[in-house]
C-alpha positions in Angstrom: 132.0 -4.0 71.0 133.7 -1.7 73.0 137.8 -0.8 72.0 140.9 -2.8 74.3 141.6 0.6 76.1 138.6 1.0 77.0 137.7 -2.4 78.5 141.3 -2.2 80.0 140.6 1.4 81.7 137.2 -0.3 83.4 139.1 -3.2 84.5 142.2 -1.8 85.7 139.9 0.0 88.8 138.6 -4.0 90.1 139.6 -5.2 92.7 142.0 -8.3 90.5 144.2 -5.3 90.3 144.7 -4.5 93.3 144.6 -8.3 94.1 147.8 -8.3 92.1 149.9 -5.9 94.0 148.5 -6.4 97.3 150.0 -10.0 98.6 152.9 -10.8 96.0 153.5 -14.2 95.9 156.9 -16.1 96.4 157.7 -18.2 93.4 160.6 -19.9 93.9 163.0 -19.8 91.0 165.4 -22.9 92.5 162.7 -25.1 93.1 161.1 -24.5 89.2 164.8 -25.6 88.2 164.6 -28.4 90.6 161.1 -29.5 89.4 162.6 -29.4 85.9 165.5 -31.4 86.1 163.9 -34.6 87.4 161.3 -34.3 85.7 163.7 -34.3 82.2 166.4 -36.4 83.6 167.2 -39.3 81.5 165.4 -41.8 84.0 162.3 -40.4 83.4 162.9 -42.0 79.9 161.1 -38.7 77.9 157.9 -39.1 80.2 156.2 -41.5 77.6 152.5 -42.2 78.2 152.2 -45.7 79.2 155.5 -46.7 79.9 157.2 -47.6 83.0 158.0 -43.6 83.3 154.2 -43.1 83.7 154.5 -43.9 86.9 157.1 -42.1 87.8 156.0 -39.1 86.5 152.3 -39.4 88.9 154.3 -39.6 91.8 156.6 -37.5 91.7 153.8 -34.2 90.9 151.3 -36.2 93.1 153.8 -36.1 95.6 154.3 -32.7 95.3 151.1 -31.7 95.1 150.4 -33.4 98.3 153.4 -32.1 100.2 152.3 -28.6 99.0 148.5 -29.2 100.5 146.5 -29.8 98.2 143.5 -32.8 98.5 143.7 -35.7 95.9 141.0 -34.4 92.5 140.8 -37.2 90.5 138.8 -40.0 90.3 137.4 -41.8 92.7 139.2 -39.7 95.8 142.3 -40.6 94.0 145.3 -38.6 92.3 144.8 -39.5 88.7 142.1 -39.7 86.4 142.1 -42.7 83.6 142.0 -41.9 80.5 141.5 -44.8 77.8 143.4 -44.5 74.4 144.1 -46.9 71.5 147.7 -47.4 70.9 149.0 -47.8 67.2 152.2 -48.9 65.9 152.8 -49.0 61.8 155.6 -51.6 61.3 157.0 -53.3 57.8 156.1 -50.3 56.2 156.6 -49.9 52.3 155.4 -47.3 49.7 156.0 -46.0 46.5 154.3 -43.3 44.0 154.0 -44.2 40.6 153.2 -41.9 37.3 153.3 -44.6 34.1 156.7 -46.0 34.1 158.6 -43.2 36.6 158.8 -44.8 39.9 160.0 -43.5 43.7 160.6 -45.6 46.3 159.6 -44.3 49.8 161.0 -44.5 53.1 160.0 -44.2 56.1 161.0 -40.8 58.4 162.7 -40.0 54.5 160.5 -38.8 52.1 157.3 -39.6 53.8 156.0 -40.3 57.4 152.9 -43.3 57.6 150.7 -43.9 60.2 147.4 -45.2 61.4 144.9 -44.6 63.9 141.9 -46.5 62.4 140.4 -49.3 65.0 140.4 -52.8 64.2 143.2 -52.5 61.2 145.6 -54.5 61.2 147.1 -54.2 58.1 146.8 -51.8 55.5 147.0 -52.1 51.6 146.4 -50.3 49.0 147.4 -50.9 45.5 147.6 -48.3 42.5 145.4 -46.1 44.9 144.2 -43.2 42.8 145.8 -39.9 44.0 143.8 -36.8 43.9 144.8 -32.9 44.8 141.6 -31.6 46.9 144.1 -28.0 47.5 143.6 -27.7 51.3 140.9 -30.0 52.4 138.5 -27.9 53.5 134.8 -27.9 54.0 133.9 -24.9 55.6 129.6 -24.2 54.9 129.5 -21.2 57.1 132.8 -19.7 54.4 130.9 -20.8 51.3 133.8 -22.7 51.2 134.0 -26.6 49.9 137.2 -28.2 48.2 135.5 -31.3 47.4 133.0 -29.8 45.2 130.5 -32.9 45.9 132.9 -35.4 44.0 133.4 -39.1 45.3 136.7 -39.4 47.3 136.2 -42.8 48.2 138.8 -45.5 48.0 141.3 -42.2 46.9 144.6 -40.8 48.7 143.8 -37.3 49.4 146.8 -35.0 48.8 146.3 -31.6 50.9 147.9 -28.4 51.7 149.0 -27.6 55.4 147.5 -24.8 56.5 144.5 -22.4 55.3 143.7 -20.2 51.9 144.8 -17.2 53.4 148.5 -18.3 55.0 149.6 -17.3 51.1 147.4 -14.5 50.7 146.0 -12.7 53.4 144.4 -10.5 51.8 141.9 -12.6 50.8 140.0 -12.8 53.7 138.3 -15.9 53.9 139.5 -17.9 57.0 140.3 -14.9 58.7 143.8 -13.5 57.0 146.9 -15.2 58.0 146.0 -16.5 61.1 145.2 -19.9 61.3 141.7 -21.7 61.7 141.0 -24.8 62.5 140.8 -25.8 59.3 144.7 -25.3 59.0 145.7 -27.9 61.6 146.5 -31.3 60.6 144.1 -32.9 62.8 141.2 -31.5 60.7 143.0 -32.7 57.3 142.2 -36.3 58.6 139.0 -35.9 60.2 137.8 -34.2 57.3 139.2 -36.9 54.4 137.4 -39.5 56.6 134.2 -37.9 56.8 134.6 -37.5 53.0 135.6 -41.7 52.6 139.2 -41.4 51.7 141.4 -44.5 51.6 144.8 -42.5 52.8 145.9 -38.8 53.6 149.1 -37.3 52.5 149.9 -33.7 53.5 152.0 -31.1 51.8 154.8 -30.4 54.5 156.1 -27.2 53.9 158.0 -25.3 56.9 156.5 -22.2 56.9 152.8 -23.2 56.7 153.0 -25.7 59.2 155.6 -23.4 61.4 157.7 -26.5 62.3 160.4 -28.5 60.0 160.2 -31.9 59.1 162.6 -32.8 61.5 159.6 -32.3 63.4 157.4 -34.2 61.7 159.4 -37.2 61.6 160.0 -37.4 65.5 156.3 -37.0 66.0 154.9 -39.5 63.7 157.5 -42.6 63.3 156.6 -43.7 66.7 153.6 -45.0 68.3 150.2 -43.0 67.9 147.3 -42.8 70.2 143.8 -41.4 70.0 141.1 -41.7 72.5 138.8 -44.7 71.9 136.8 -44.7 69.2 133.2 -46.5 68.6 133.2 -45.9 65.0 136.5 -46.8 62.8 134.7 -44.8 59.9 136.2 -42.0 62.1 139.6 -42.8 60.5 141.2 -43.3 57.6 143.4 -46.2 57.0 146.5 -44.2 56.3 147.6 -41.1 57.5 150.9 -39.5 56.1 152.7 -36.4 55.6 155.3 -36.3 52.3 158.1 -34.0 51.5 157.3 -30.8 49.4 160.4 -32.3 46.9 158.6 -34.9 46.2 155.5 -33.7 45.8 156.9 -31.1 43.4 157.9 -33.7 41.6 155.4 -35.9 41.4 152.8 -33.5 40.4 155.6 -32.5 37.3 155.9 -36.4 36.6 152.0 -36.0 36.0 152.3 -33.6 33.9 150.7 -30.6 36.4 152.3 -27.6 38.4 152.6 -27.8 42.0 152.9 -24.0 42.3 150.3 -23.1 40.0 148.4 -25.5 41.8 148.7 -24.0 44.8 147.7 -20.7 43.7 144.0 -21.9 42.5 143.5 -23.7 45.6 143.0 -20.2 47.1 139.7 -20.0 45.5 136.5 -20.9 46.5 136.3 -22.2 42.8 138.5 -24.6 43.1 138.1 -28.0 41.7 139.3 -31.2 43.1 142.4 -32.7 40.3 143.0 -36.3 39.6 146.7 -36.7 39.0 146.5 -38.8 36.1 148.3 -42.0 35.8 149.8 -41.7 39.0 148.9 -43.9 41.9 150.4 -45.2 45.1 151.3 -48.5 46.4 151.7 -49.2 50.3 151.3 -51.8 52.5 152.0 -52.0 56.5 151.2 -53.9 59.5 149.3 -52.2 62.4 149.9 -53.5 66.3 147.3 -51.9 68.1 146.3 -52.3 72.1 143.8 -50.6 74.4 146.1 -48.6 77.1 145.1 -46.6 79.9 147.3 -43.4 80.7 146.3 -40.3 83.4 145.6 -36.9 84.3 146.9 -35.7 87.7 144.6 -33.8 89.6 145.0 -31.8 92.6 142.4 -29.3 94.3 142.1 -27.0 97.1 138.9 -26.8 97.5 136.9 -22.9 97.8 135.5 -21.8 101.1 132.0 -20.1 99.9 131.7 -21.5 96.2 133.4 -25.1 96.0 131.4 -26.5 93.1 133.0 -23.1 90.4 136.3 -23.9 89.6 139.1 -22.1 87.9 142.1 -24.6 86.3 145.7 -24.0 86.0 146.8 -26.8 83.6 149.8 -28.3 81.5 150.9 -31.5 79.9 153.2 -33.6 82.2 154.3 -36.2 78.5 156.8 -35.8 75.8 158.1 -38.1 73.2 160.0 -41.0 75.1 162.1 -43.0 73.4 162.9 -42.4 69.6 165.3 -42.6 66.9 168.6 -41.4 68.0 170.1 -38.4 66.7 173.3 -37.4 65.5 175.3 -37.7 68.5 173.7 -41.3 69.9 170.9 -39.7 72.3 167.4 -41.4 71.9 166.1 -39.9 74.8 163.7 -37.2 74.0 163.5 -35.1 77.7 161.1 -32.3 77.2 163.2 -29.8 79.5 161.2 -26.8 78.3 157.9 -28.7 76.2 156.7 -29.1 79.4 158.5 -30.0 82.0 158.8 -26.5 82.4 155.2 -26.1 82.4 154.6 -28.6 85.0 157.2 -27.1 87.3 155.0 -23.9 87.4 151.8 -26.2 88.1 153.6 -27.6 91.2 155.1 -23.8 92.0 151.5 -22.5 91.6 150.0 -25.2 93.9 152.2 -24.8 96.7 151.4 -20.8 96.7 147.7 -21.4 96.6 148.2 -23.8 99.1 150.5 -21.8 101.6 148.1 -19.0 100.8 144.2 -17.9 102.4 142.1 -20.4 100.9 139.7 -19.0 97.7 136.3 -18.6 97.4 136.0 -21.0 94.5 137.9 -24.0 94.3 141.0 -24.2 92.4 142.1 -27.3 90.3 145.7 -28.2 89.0 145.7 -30.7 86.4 148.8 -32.4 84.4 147.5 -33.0 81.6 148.8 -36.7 79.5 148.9 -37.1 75.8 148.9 -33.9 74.4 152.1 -34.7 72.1 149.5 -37.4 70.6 147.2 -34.9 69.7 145.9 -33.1 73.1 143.9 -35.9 73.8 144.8 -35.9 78.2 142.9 -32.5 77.7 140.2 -34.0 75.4 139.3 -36.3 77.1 138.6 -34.6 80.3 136.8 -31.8 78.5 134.7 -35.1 76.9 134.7 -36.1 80.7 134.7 -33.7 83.1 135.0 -34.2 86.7 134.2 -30.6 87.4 131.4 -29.4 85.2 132.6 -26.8 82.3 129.5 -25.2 83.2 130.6 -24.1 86.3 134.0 -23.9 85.8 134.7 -20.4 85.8 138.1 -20.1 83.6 141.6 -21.2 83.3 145.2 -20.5 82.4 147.1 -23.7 80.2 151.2 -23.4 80.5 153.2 -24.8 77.8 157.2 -24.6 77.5 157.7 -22.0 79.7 160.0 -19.0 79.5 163.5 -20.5 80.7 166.0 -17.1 79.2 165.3 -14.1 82.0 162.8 -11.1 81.5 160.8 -9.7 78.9 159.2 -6.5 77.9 155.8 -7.9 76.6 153.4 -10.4 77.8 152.4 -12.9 75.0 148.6 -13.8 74.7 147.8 -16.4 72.0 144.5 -16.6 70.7 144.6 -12.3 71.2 140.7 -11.0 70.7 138.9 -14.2 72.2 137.8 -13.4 75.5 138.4 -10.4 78.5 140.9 -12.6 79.7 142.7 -9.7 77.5 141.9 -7.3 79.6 141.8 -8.5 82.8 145.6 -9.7 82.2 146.2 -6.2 80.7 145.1 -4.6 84.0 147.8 -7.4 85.8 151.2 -7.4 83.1 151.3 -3.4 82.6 151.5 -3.1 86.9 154.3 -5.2 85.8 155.8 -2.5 83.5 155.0 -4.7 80.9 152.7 -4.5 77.5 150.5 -6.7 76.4 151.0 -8.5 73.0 149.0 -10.5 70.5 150.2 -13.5 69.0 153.2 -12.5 66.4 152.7 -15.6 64.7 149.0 -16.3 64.5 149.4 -18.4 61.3 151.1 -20.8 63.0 147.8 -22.2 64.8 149.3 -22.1 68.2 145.7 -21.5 69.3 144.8 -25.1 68.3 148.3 -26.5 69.5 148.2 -26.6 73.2 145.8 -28.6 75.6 143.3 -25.0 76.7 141.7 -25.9 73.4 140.0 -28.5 74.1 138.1 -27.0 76.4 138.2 -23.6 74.7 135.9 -25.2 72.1 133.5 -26.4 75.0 133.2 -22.8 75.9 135.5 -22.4 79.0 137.6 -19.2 78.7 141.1 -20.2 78.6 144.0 -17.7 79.0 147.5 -19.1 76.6 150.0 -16.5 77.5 153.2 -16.0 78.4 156.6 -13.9 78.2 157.6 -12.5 75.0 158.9 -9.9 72.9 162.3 -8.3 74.0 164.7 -9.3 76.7 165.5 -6.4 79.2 168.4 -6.9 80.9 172.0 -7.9 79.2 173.1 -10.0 77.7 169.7 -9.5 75.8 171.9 -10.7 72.2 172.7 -13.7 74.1 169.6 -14.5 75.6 167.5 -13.9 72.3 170.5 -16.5 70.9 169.6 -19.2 73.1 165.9 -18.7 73.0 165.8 -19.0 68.6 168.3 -22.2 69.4 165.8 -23.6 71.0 162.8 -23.2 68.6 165.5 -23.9 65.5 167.4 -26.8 67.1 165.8 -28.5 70.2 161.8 -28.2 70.2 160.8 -32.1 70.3 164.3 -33.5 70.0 166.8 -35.1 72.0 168.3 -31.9 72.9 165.6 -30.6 75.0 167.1 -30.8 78.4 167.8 -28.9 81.5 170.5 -26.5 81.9 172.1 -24.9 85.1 172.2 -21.8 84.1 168.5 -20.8 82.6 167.3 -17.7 84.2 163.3 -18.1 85.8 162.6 -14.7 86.5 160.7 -14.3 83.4 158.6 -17.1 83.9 158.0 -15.9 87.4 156.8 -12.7 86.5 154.1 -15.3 84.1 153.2 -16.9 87.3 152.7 -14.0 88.6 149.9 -13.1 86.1 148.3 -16.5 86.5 148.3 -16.1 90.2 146.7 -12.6 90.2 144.3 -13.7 87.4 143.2 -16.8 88.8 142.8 -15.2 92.9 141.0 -12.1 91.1 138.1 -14.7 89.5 138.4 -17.0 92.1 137.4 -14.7 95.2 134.7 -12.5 92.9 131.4 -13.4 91.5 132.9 -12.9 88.0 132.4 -15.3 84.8 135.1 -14.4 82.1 133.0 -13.8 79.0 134.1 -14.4 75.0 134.2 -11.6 72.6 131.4 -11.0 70.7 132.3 -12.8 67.5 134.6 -15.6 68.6 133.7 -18.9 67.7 133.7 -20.3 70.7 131.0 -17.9 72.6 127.9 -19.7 71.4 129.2 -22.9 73.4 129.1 -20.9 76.9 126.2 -19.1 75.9 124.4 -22.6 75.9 125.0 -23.0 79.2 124.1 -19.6 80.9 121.2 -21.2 83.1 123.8 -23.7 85.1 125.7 -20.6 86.3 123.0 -18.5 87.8 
């Protein structure tokens, strides 16, 4: 495989460079702030799916998108396209672990978060349910790698690890060092205890592992959960939970075992699946489901010479709604930056493209819905495309956007996957910029935002964006305000707009995604996956549709 400067060298003579430089665009730093304000203010109600905000929210970015020029993309000539989900709310909810006569009471959002997404349930119970450590859950043939070492999980509450083997020892190797697969996110925990006939899920929170607190956790899971609909409720498992790493410390003691030791064999591929003796767990809750219908917005301008190949520019338009209120009353959750942000630079994006000399392949802008469910907005169109993946060339997904001023690095998550390294390279160091990989790669932000759904289809997806050190004063305070953020506001009630955030950083980001996405879509190009990435063989199988 041929070395990043290399690569970078060839590419920095095409013409997407020169693309870059040639016709600047005029980004607009009021109207992002604009864009983000309604979008976050308090009568948008924390842009729930399927709420009375719904609405709102396709209007207002249809309307933009419309004013900007761009022709309706969704279904049916229309603005929108449906996407069906189930709808499940856990209600009445009591639980309790027990090891011989030690008992502990469990509450909700406290100790332990509960939820369902199996179809057709109604109520779960499940009595003196044995409890069984299975280390991280995993069942990885292609690793030699199997936690369940062929035992009978049925009718058994699973208790797992968050993350992969290697997030406490790197140097072992086996899911790729310490940043995360797959098989570190939650969303595989659960698919994976179905598939294996589990009664109930609970996962191990621990902060570092999972990158997020449990403040987190409990704002994310108390309240309604969706998935896309589902023919098979063996898909599911009746309970779904996460549990404190306190308590599970000391439950495993109560059972006479080690939680730390514990943790230290489940790094091996010898590891053997432990019964916690005596213990058990008792829990019982009701389950309201309904069958809703929420949206993608779509707009498209379509290409001159090559309308059927398509490059994206997406983001998720939801947050949380309406939850628990914090500590100073507010239950409104606004999603300023996580992403109202992200679909202000959508709208900013469309009108440039649109003022601009149209492309030779079309370009499509989609806000995403339901990606704080579980990126299932982005799912379900890369389920249900209404531009084939085939033919659609490539894409750039913008998530919480940066709000503090200028940086001197350019951010690329997912960092080795596809030339989309390079061919931003060639774009971020006209800038005066560098680019950089993910710092964090064990925090699975890969598998996090809505690119990856169609990243596992085989569509190159770019997931970049500012990073690394502010360069202009006051850099201590703008670095301040940035970790307050990621400490103190991601998906709470404090998420909301401020007067006096500084857009040139994101600018210079739409910028790149501009340049990027005029240099692919007036070229005969087809962004291509690095030899080795998972994701490659998917493309490959459809080689023959782009020729």
């Amino acid at each position: 495989m041929r070395s990043f400067t290399a690569v970078a060298a060839l590419l920095a003579g095409l013409s997407l460079t020169a693309v870059a430089f040639a016709q600047e665009p005029q980004f607009d730093g009021a109207r992002l702030s604009e864009h983000i304000r309604i979008l976050s203010a308090d009568d948008f109600e924390g842009r729930g799916i399927a709420t009375p905000a719904e609405q709102k929210v396709i209007d207002y970015v249809s309307g933009q998108f419309e004013a900007a020029g761009l022709q309706p993309g969704g279904d049916n000539g229309g603005w929108t396209q449906a996407v069906a989900l189930n709808r499940f709310s856990a209600s009445n909810i009591q639980a309790r672990l027990t090891v011989g006569d030690w008992t502990l009471p469990l509450a909700q959002g406290e100790q332990i978060v509960i939820s369902s997404r199996r179809p057709g349930e109604d109520h779960v119970m499940l009595m003196d349910a044995p409890l069984v450590f299975v280390g991280y859950g995993v069942k990885a043939p292609e690793r030699d790698w199997d936690d369940f070492k062929g035992q009978d999980m049925r009718g058994k509450i699973l208790v797992v690890l968050v993350n992969d083997a290697d997030f406490e020892e790197p140097a072992l190797n086996t899911f790729g060092g310490r940043a995360m697969t797959y098989y570190g996110r939650w969303t595989y925990k659960y698919e994976e205890a179905a598939r294996q006939g589990a009664a109930g899920v609970i996962i191990v929170h621990e902060t570092d592992p999972a990158s997020y607190g449990w403040t987190t956790v409990r704002n994310s899971w108390t309240g309604p959960n969706f998935d896309i609909v589902r023919a098979n409720a063996d898909e599911r498992v009746p309970m779904e939970s996460w549990i404190q790493r306190d308590v599970a410390v000391d439950l495993f003691q109560h059972a006479g075992l080690d939680f730390e030791a514990l943790k230290v064999q489940a790094r091996s591929r010898d590891f053997q699946p432990v019964t916690l003796e005596g213990a058990g767990m008792d829990v019982m809750f009701d389950v309201a489901s309904q069958r809703i219908e929420t949206h993608n917005i779509i707009g498209r301008l379509e290409g001159s010479t090559h309308p059927d190949e398509t490059f994206l520019y997406t983001g998720h338009w939801d947050h949380i709604g309406v939850g628990t209120p914090d500590a100073n009353g507010d239950a409104i959750f606004n999603g300023a930056i996580d992403n109202a942000s992200g679909i202000a630079g959508l709208i900013e994006l469309a009108r440039v493209y649109a003022a601009g000399e149209r492309t030779e392949r079309s370009i499509v802008f989609i806000g995403f819905t339901a990606e704080e469910s579980g990126l299932l907005g982005s799912e379900y169109y890369a389920a249900n495309p209404i531009y084939p993946l085939a033919t659609t060339v490539g894409g750039v997904n913008m998530d919480s956007a940066n709000v503090y001023g200028r940086t001197a690095a350019f951010g690329v998550v997912g960092f080795g996957q596809s030339d989309f390294d390079e061919r931003m390279a060639a774009i971020v160091e006209g800038q005066g910029r560098v680019i950089q990989p993910d710092g964090n790669p064990a925090s699975g932000t890969y598998f996090r935002s809505d690119h990856f759904p169609l990243a596992k289809r085989g569509v190159p997806m770019a997931y970049a964006k500012s990073s690394g050190a502010f360069v202009e004063e006051p850099i201590a305070e703008r670095l301040a305000s940035r970790d307050a953020y990621t400490a103190n506001r991601y998906h709470q009630a404090e998420d909301e707009w401020s007067a006096d955030w500084d857009y040139s950083g994101q600018i210079q980001d739409l910028q790149v995604y501009w340049s990027l996405g005029q240099g692919l879509a007036n070229s005969r190009d087809w962004p291509q996956w690095k030899e080795g990435s998972e994701f490659g063989p998917a493309r490959a199988a459809t080689v023959g549709e782009r020729e």
